[in-house]
C-alpha angles and dihedrals in degrees: 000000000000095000097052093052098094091062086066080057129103111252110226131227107199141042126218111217102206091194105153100344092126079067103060102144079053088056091099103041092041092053088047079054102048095049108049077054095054089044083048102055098038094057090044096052087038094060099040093053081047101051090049086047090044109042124059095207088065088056089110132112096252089049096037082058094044082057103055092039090059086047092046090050088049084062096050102045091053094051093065120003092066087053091047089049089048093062100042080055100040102029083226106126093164123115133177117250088243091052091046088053097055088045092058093040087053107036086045100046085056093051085050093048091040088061093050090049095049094046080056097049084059109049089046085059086046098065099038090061104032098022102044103148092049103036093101098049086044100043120035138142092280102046083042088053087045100051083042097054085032084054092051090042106055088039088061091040095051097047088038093055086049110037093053086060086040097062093044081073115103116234116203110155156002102055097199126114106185098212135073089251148025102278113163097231095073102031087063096058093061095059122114099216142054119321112189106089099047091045084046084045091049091050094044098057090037084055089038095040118019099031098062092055091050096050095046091050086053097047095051090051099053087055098047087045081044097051095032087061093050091053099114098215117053094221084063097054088041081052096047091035089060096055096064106021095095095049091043077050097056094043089046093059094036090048102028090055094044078047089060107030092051107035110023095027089075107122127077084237096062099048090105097061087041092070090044087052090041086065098057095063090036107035108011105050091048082055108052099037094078094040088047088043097044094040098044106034120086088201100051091051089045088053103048089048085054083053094049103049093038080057096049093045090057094047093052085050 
């Protein structure tokens, strides 16, 4: 009898992210600050995704994946950070279930993708490093293209699998998610009706589809750190180190956050850390990728001073 009560139950329609509602004299400054991150990172992203387009010398597989990533973290950005900034303006942190839904498909379909891209960031890396006379038979325009359009793929395929079980759940009360955005954790636990299979679910496509990635992340940069340290001149490590330590920069922040947000973050005392830790893998790492990239990359920075001077001249004409 127990099990059927909720059915007697009002099903709800909306959803309240609490986010950061217990800090509401910080509302103002939080949403200043929000927003000069997400301008920042849209122009960032933005430029980057321009000056690959733009400049033949950037037509390589490393630059051509750069590319995608900083289109891929425009994405993401966008799917969260404009509804955050909506309810620090408006004070409204209600959305509809069907809302909610679309926000978790596409917030979590970019994480996925984010994970395959950066797997084949590596092992381009990997090869560059390791695997220096084949790389070019290896790695070339059409097999990037191909890990590029595989890595969005399989993103979309894995969230689509989950949130159509996801949004077969009744949801009866409460209406709280305590977090600034639809993350699935949370959502399930809301629901009025058994569980199992959607949380089992859940397990089974983050060990099909996100474990893979990792692993083989991992994998490629045990074998570049392997091969740097055997590189007799240290001139020679310093040279190959600085091929690949934006990108491991980038990967360190993204895993080592979802590390922390979905395996040590367990407890209800430490949701408020959780959400800390949830901006760094949703706002912090779209930020920094264009600022790593542009400061560290001779080629970017080639390739932007190109832009400028190409920009001036025309103005003087």
């Amino acid at each position: 009898m127990a099990d059927t009560d909720w059915r007697n139950q009002t099903v709800i329609t909306e959803f309240t992210l609490l986010g950061f509602g217990d800090l509401p004299d910080l509302h103002i400054l939080l949403f200043l600050l929000f927003l000069v991150i997400y301008i920042a990172t849209m122009a960032g992203n933005i430029l980057i995704v321009v000056l690959v387009v733009a400049d033949q010398h950037l037509h390589i597989p490393m630059y051509i994946f750069l590319g995608s990533f900083s289109c891929l973290e425009t994405c993401y950005t966008s799917t969260i950070l404009p509804r955050v900034l909506a309810s620090f303006l408006t004070g409204d942190r209600t959305i509809s279930v069907s809302g909610c839904l679309t926000q978790l498909y596409f917030s979590g379909s970019l994480a996925c993708m984010e994970c395959y891209l950066l797997a084949a960031m590596s092992y381009d890396r990997y090869l560059a490093i390791c695997k220096p006379l084949h790389y070019s038979a290896l790695m070339n325009t059409r097999v990037c293209l191909q890990l590029v359009a595989g890595s969005w793929f399989n993103g979309f395929l894995a969230i689509t699998i989950f949130v159509l079980f996801i949004s077969q759940l009744i949801f009866c009360g409460p209406n709280k998610i305590d977090h600034f955005y639809c993350e699935s954790t949370p959502l399930i636990k809301l629901s009025c009706g058994d569980t199992y299979l959607i949380i089992l679910l859940d397990f089974i496509l983050a060990c099909v589809f996100t474990l893979p990635p990792f692993l083989l992340t991992l994998m490629s940069y045990i074998c570049i750190i392997a091969t740097i340290l055997r590189i007799p001149s240290t001139t020679g490590r310093q040279k190959a180190f600085s091929t690949c330590s934006s990108h491991l920069t980038v990967v360190t922040i993204f895993y080592g956050t979802i590390i922390i947000v979905y395996m040590l973050l367990k407890h209800d005392t430490l949701r408020d850390l959780n959400k800390v830790f949830s901006l760094c893998y949703t706002v912090l790492t779209p930020l920094v990728n264009p600022l790593i990239y542009s400061l560290r990359n001779r080629e970017v920075k080639e390739a932007l001073r190109k832009m400028q001077s190409q920009d001036f001249s025309f103005l003087l004409y």
